[in-house]
PDBQT receptor file of N, H, CA, C and O in Angstrom, charges set to zero:
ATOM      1  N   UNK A   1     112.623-144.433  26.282  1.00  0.00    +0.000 N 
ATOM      2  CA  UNK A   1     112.120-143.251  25.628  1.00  0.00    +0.000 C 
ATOM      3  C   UNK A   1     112.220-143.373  24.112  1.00  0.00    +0.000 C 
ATOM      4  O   UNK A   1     111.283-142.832  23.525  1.00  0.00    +0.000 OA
ATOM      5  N   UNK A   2     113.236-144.019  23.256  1.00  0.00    +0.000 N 
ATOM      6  H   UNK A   2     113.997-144.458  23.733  1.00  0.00    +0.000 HD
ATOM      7  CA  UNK A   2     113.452-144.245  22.426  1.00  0.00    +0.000 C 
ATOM      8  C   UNK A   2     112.547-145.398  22.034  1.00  0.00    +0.000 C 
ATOM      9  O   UNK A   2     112.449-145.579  20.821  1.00  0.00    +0.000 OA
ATOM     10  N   UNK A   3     111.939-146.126  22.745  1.00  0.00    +0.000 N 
ATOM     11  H   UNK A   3     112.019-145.979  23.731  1.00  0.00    +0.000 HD
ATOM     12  CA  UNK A   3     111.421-147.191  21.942  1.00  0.00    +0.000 C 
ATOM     13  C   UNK A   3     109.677-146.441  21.545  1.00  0.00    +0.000 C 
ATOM     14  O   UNK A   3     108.932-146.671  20.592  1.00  0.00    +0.000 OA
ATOM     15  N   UNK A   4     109.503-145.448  22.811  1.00  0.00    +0.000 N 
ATOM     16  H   UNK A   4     110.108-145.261  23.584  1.00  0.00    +0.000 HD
ATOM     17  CA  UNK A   4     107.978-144.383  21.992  1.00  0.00    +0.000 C 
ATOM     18  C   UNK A   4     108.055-143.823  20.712  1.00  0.00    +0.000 C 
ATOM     19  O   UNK A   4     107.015-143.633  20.081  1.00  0.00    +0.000 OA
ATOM     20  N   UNK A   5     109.380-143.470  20.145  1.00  0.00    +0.000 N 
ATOM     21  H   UNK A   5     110.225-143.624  20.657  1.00  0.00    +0.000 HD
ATOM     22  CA  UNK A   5     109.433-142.817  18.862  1.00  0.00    +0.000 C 
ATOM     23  C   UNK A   5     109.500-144.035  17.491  1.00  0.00    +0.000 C 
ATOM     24  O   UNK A   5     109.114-143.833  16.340  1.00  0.00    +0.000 OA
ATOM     25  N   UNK A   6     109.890-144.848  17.845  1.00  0.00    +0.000 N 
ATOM     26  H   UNK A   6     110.204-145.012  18.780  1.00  0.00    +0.000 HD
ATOM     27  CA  UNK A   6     110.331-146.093  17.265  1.00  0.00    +0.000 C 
ATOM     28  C   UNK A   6     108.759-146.827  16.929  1.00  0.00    +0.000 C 
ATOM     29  O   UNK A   6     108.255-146.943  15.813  1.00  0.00    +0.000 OA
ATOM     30  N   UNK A   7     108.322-147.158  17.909  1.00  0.00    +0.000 N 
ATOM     31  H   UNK A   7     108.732-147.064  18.816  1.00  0.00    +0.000 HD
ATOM     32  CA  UNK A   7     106.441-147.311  17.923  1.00  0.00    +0.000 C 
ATOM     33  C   UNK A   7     105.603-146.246  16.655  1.00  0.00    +0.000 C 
ATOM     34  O   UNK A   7     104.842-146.388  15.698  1.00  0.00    +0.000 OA
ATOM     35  N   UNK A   8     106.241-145.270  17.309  1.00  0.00    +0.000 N 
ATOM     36  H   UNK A   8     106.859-145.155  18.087  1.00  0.00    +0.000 HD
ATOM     37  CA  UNK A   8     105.152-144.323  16.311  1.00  0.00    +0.000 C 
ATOM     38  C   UNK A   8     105.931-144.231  14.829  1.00  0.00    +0.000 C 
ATOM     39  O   UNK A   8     105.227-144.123  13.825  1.00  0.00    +0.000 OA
ATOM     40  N   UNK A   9     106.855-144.260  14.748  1.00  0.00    +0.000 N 
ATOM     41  H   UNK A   9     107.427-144.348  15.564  1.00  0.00    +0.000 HD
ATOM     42  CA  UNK A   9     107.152-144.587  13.203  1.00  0.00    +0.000 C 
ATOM     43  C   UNK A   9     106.853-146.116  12.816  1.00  0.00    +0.000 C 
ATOM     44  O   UNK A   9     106.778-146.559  11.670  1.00  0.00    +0.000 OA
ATOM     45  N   UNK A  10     106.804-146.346  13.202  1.00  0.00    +0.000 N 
ATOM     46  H   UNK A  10     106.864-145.987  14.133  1.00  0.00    +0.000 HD
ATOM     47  CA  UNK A  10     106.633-147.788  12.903  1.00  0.00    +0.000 C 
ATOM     48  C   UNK A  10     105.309-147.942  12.417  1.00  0.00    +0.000 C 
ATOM     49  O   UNK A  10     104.938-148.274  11.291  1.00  0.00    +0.000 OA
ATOM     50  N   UNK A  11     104.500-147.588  13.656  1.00  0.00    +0.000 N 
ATOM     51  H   UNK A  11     104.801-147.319  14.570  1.00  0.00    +0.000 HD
ATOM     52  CA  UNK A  11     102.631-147.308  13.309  1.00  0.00    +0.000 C 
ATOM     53  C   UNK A  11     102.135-146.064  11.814  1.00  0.00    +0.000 C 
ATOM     54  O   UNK A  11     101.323-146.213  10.900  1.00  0.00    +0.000 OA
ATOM     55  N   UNK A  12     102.803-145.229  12.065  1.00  0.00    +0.000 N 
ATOM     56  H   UNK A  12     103.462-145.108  12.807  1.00  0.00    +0.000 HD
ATOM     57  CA  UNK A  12     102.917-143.923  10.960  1.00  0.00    +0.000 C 
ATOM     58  C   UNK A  12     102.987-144.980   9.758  1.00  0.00    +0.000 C 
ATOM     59  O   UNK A  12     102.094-144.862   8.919  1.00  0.00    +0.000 OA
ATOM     60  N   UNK A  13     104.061-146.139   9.537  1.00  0.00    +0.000 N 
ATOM     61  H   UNK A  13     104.786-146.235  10.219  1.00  0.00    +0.000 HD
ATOM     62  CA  UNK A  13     104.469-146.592   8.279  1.00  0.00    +0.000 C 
ATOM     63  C   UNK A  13     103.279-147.525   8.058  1.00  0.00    +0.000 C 
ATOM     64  O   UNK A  13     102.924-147.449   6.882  1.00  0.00    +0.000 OA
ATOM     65  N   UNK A  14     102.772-148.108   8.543  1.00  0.00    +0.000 N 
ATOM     66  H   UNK A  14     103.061-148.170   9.498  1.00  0.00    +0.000 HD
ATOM     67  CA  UNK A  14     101.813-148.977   8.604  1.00  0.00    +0.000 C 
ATOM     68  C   UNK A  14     101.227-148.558   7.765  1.00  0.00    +0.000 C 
ATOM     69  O   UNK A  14     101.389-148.656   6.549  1.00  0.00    +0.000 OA
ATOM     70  N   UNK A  15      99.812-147.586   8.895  1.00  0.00    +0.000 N 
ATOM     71  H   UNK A  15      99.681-147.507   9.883  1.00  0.00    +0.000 HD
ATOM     72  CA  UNK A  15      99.096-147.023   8.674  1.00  0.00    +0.000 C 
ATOM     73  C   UNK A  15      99.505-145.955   6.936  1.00  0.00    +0.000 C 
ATOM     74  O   UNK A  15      98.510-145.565   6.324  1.00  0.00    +0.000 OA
ATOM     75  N   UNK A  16     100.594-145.685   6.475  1.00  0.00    +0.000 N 
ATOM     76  H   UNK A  16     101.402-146.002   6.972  1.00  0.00    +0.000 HD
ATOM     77  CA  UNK A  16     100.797-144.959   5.333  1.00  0.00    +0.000 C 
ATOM     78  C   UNK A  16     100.440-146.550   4.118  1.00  0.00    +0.000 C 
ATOM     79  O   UNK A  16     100.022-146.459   2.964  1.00  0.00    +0.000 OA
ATOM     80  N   UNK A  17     100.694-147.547   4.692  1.00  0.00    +0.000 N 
ATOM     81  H   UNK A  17     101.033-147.621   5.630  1.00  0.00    +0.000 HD
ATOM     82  CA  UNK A  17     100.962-148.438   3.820  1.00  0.00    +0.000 C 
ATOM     83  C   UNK A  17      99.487-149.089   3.704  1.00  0.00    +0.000 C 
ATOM     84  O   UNK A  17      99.283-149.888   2.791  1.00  0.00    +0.000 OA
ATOM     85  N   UNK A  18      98.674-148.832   4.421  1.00  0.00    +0.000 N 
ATOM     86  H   UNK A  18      98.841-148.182   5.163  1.00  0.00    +0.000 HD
ATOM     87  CA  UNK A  18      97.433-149.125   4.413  1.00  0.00    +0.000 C 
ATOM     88  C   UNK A  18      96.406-148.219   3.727  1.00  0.00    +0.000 C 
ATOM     89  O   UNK A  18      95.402-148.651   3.162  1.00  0.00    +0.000 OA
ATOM     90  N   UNK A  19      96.676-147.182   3.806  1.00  0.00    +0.000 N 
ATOM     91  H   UNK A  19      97.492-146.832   4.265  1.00  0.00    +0.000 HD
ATOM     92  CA  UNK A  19      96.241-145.747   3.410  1.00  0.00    +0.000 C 
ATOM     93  C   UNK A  19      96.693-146.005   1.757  1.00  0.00    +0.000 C 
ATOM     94  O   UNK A  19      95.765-146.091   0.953  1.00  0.00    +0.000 OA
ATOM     95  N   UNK A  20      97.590-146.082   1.435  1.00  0.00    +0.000 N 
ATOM     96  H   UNK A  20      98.344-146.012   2.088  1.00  0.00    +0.000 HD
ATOM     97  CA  UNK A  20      98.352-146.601  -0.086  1.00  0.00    +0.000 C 
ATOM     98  C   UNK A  20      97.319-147.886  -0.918  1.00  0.00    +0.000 C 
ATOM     99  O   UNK A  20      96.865-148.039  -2.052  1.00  0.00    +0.000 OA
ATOM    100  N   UNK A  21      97.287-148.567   0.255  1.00  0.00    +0.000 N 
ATOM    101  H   UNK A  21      97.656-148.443   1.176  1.00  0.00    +0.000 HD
ATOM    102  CA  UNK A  21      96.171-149.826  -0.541  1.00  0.00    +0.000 C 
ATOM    103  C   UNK A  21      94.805-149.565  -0.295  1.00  0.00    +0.000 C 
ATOM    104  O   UNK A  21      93.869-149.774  -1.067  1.00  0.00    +0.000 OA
ATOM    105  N   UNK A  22      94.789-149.350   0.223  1.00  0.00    +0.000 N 
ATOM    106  H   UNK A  22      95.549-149.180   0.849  1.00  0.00    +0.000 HD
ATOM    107  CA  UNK A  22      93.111-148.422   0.480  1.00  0.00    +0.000 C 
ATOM    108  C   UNK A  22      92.413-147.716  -0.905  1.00  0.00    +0.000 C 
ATOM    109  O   UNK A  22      91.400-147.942  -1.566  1.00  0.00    +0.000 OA
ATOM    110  N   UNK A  23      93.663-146.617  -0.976  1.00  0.00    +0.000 N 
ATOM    111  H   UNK A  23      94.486-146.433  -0.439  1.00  0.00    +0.000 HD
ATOM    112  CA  UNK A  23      93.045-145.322  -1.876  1.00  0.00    +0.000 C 
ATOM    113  C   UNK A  23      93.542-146.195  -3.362  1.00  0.00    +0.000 C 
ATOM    114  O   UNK A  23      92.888-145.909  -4.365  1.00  0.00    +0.000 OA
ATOM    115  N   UNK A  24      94.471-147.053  -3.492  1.00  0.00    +0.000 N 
ATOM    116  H   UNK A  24      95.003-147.285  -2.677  1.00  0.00    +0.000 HD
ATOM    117  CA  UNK A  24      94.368-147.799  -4.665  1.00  0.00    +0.000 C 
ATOM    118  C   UNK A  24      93.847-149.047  -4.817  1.00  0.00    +0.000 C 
ATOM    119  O   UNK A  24      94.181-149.885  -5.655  1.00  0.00    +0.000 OA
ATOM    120  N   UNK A  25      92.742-149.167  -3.696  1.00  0.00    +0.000 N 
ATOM    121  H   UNK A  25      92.471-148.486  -3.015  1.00  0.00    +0.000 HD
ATOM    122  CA  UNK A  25      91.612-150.475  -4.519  1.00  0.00    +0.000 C 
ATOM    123  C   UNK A  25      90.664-149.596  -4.641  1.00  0.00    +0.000 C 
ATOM    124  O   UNK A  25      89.956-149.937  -5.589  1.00  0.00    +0.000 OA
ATOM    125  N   UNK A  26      90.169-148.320  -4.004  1.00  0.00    +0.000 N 
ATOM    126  H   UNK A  26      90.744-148.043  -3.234  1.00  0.00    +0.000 HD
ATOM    127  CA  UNK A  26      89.402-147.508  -4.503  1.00  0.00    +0.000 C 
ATOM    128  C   UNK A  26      89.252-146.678  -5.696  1.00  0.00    +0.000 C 
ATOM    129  O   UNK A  26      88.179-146.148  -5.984  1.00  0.00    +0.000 OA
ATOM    130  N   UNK A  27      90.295-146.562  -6.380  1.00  0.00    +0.000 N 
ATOM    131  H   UNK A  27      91.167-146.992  -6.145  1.00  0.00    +0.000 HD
ATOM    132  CA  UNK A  27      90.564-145.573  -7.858  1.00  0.00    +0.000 C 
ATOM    133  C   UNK A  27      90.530-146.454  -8.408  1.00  0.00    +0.000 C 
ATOM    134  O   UNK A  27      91.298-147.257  -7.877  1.00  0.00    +0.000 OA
ATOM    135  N   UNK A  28      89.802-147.092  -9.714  1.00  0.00    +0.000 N 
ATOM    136  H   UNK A  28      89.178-146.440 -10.145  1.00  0.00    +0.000 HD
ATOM    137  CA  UNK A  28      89.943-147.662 -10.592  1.00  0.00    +0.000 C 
ATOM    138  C   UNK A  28      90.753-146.959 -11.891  1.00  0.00    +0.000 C 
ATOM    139  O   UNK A  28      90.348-145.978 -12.515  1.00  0.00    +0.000 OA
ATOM    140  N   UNK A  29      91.959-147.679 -12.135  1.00  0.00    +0.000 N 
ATOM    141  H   UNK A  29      92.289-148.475 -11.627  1.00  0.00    +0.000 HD
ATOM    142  CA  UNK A  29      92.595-147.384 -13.332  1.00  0.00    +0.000 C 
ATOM    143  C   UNK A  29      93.916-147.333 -13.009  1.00  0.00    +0.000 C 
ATOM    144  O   UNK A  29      94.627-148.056 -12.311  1.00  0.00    +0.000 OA
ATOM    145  N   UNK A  30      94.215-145.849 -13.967  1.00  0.00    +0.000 N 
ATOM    146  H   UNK A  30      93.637-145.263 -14.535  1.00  0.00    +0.000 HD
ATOM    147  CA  UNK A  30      95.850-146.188 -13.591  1.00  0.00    +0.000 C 
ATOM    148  C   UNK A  30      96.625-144.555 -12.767  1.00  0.00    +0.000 C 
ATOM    149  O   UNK A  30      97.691-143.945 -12.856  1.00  0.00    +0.000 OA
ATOM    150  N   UNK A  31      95.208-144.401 -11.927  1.00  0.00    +0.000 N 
ATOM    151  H   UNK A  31      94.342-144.896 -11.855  1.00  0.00    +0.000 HD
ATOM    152  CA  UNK A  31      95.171-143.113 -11.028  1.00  0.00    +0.000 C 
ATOM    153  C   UNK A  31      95.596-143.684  -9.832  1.00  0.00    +0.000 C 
ATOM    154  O   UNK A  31      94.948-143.393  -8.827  1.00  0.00    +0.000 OA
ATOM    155  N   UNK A  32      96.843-144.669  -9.695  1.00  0.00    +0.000 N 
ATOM    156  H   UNK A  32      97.369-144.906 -10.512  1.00  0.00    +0.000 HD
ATOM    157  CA  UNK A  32      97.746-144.244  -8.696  1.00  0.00    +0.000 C 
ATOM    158  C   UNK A  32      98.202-143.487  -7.814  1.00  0.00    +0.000 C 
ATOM    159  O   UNK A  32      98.355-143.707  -6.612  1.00  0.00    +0.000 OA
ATOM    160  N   UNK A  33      98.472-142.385  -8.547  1.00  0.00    +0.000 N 
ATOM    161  H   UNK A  33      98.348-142.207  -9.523  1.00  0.00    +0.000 HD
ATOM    162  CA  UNK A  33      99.196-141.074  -8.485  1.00  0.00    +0.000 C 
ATOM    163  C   UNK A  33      98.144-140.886  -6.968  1.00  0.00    +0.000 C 
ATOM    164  O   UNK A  33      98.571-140.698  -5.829  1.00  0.00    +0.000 OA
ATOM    165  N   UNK A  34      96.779-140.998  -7.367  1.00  0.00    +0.000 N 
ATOM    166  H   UNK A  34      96.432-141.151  -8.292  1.00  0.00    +0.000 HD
ATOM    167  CA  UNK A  34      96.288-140.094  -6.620  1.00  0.00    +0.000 C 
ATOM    168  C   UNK A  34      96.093-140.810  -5.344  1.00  0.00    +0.000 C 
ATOM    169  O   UNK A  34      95.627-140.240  -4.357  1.00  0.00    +0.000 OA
ATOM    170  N   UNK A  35      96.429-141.995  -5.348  1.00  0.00    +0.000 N 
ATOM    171  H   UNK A  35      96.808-142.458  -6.150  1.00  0.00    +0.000 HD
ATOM    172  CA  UNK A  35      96.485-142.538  -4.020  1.00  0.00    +0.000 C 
ATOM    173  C   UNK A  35      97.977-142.038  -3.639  1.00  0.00    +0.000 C 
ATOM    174  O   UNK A  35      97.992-141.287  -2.664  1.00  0.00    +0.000 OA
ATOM    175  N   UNK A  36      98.756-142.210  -4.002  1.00  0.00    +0.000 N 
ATOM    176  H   UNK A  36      98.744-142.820  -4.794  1.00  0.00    +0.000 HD
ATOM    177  CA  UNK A  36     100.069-142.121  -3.899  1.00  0.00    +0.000 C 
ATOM    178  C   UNK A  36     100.278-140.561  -3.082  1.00  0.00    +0.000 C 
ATOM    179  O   UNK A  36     101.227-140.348  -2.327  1.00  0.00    +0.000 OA
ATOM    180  N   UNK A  37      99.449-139.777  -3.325  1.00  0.00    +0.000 N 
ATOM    181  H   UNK A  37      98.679-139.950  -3.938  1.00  0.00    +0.000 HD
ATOM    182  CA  UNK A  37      99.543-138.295  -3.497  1.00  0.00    +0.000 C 
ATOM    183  C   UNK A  37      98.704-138.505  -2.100  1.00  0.00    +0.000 C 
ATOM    184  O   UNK A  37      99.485-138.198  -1.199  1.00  0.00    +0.000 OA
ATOM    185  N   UNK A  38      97.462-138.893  -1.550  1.00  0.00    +0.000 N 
ATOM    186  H   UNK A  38      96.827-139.142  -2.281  1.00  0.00    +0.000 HD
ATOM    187  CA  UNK A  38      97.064-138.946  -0.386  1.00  0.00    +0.000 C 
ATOM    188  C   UNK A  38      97.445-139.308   0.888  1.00  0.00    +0.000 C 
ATOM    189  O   UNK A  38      97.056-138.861   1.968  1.00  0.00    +0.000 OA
ATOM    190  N   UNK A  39      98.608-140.551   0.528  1.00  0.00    +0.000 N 
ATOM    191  H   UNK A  39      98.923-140.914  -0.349  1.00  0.00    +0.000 HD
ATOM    192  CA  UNK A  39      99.778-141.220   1.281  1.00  0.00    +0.000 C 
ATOM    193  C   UNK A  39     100.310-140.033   1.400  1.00  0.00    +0.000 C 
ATOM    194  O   UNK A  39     100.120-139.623   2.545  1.00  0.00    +0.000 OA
ATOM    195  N   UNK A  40     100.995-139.150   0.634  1.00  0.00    +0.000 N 
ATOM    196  H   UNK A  40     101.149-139.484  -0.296  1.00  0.00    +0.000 HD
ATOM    197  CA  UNK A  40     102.243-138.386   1.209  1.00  0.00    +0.000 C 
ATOM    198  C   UNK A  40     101.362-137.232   2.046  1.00  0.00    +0.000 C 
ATOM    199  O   UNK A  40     101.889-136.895   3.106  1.00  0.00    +0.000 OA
ATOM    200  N   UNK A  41     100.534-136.808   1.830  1.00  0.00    +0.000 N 
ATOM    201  H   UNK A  41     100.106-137.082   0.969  1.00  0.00    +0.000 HD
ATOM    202  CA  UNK A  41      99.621-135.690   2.345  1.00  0.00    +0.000 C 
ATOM    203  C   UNK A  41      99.560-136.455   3.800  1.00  0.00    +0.000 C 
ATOM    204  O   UNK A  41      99.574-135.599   4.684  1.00  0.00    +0.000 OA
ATOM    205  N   UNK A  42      99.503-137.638   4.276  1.00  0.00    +0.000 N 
ATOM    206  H   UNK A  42      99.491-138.333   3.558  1.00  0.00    +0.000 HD
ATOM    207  CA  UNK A  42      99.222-137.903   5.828  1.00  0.00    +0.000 C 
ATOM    208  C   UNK A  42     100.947-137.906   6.302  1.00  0.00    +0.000 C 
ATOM    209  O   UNK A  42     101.455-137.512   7.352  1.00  0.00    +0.000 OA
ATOM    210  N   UNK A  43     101.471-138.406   5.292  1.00  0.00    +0.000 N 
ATOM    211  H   UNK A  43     101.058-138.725   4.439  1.00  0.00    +0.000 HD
ATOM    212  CA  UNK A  43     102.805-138.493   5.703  1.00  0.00    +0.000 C 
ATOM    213  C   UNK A  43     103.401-137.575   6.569  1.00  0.00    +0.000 C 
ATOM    214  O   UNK A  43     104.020-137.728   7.622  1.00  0.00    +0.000 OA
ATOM    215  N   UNK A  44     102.998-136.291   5.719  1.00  0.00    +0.000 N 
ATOM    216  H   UNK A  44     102.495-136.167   4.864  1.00  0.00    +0.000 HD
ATOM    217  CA  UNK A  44     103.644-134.874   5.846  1.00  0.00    +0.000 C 
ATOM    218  C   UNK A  44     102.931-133.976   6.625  1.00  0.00    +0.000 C 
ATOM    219  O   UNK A  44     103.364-132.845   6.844  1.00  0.00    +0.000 OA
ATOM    220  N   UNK A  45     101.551-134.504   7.199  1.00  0.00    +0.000 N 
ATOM    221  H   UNK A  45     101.199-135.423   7.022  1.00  0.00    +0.000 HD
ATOM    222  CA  UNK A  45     100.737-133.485   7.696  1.00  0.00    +0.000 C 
ATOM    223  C   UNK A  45     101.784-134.319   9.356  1.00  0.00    +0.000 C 
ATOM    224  O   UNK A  45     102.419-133.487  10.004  1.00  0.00    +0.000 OA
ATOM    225  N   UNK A  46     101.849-135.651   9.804  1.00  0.00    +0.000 N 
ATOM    226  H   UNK A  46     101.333-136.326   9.277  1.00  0.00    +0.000 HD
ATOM    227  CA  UNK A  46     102.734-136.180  10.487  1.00  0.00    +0.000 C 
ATOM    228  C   UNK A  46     103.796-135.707  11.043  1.00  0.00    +0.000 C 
ATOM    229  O   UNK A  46     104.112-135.541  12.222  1.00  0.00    +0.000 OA
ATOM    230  N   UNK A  47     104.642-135.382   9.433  1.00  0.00    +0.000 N 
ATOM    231  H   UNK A  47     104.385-135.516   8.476  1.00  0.00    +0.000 HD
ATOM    232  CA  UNK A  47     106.128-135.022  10.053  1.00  0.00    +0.000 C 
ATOM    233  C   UNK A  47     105.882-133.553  10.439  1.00  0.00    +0.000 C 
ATOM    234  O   UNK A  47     106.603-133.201  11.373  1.00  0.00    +0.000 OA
ATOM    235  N   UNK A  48     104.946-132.478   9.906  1.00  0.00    +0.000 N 
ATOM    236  H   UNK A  48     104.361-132.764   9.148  1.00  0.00    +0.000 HD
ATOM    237  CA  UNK A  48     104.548-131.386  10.379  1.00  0.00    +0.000 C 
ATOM    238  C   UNK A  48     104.390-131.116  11.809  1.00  0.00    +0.000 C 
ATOM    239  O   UNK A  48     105.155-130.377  12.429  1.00  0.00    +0.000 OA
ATOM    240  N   UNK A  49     103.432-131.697  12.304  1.00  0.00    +0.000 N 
ATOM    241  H   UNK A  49     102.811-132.298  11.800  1.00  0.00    +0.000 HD
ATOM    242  CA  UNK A  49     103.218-132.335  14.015  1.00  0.00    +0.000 C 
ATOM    243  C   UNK A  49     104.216-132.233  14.372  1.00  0.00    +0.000 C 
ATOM    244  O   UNK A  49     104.537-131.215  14.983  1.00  0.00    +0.000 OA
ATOM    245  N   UNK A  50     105.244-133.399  14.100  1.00  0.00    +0.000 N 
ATOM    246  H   UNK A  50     104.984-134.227  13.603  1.00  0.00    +0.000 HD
ATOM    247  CA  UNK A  50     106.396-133.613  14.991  1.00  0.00    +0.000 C 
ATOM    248  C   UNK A  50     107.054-132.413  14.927  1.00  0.00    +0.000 C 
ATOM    249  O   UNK A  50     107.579-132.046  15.978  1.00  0.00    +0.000 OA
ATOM    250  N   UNK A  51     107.134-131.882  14.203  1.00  0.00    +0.000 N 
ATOM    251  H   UNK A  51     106.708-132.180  13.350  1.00  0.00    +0.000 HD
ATOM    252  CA  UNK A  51     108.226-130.714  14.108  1.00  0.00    +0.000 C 
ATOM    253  C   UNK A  51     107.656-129.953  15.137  1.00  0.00    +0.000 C 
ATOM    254  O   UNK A  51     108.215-129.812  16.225  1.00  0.00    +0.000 OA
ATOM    255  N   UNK A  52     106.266-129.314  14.774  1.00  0.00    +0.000 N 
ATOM    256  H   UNK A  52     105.811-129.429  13.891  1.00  0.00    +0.000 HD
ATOM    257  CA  UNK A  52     105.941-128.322  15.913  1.00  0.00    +0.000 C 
ATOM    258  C   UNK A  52     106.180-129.070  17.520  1.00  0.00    +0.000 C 
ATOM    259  O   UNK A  52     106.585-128.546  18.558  1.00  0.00    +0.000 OA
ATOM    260  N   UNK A  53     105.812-130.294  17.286  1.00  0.00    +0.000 N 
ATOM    261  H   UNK A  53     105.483-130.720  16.443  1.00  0.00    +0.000 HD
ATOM    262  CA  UNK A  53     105.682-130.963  18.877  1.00  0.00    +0.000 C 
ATOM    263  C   UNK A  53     107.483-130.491  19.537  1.00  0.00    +0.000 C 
ATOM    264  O   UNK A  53     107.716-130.037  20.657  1.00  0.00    +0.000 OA
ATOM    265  N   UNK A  54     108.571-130.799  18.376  1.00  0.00    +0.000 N 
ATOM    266  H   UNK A  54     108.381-131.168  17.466  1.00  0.00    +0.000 HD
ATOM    267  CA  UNK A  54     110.112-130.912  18.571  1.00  0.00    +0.000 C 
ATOM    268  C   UNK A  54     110.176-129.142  19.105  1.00  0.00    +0.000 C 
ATOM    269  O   UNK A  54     110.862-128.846  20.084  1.00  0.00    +0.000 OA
ATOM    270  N   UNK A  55     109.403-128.094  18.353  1.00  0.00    +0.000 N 
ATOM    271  H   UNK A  55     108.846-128.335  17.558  1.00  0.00    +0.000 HD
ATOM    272  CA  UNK A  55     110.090-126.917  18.577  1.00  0.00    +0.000 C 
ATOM    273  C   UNK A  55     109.084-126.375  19.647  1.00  0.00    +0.000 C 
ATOM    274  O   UNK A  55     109.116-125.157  19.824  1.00  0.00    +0.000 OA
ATOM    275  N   UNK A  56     108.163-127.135  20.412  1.00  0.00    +0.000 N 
ATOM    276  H   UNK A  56     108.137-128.125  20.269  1.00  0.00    +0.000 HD
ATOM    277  CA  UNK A  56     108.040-126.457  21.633  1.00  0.00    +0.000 C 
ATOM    278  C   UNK A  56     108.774-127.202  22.913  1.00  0.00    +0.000 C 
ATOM    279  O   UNK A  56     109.171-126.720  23.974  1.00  0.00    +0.000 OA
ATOM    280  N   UNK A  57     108.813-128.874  22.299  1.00  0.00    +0.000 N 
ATOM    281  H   UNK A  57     108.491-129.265  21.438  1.00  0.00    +0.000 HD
ATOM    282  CA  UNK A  57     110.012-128.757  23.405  1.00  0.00    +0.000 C 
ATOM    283  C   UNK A  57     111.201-128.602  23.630  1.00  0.00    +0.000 C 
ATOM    284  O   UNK A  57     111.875-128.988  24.585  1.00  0.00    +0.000 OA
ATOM    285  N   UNK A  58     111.557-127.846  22.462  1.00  0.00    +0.000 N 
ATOM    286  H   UNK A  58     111.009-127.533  21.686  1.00  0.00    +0.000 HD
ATOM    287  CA  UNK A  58     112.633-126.998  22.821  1.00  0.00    +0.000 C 
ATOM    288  C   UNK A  58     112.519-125.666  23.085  1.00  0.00    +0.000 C 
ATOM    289  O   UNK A  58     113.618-125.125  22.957  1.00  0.00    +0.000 OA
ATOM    290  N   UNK A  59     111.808-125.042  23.344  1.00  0.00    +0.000 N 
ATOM    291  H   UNK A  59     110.916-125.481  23.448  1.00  0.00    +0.000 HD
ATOM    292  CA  UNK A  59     110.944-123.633  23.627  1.00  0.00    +0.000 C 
ATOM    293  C   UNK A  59     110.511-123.826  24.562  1.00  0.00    +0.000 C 
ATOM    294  O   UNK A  59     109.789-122.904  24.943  1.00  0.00    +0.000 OA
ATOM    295  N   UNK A  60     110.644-125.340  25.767  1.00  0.00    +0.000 N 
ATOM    296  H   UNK A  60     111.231-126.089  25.457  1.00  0.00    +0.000 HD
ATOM    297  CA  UNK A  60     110.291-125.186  27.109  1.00  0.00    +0.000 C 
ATOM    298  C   UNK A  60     111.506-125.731  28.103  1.00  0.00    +0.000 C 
ATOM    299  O   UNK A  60     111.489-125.614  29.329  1.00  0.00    +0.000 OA
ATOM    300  N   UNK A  61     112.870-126.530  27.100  1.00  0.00    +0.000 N 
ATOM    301  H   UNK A  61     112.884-126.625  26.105  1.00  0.00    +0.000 HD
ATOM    302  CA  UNK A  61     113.737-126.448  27.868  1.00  0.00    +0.000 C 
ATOM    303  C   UNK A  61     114.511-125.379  27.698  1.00  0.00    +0.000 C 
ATOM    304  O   UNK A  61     115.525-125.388  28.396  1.00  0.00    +0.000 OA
ATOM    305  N   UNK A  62     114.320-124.173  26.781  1.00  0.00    +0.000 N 
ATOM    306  H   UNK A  62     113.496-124.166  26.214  1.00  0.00    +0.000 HD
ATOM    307  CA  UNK A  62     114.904-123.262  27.162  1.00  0.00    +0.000 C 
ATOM    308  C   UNK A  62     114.720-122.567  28.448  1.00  0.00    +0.000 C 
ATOM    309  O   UNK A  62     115.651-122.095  29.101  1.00  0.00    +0.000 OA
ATOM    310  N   UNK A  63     113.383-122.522  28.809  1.00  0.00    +0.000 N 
ATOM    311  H   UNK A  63     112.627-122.905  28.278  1.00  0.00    +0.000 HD
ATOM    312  CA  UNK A  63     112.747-121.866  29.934  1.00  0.00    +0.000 C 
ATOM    313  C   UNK A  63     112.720-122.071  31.335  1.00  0.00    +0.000 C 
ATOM    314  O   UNK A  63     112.186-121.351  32.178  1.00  0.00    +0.000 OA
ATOM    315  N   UNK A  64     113.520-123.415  31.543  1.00  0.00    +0.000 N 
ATOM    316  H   UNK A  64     113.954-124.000  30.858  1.00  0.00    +0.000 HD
ATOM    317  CA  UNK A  64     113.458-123.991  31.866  1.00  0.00    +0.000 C 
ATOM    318  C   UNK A  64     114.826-124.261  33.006  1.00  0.00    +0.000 C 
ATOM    319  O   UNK A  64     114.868-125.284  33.689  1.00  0.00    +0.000 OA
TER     320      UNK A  64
């Protein structure tokens, strides 16, 4: 069970690290930032998910 969460961070980091070189061969200059700033926006829309995913299943082993 532990090795599914382990996978998906793993893939999450990737994919952030790809997303990072992506949006900075696309900005020419020294607009970093704004790749940098698109990375954390998937990052966080991510850890958002998980959270809701974490507080319904705990809102169904209460019920449970």
């Amino acid at each position: 069970m532990l090795r599914k969460y382990i996978s998906i961070a793993l893939l999450t980091f990737l994919l952030s690290l790809f997303l990072f070189f992506v949006a900075s061969l696309t900005i020419s200059g020294d607009d970093y930032l704004f790749g940098l700033a698109i990375t954390l926006g998937v990052l966080l829309s991510f850890v958002i998910a998980q959270l809701f995913y974490i507080i319904d299943l705990i809102k169904g082993r209460g019920k449970g």
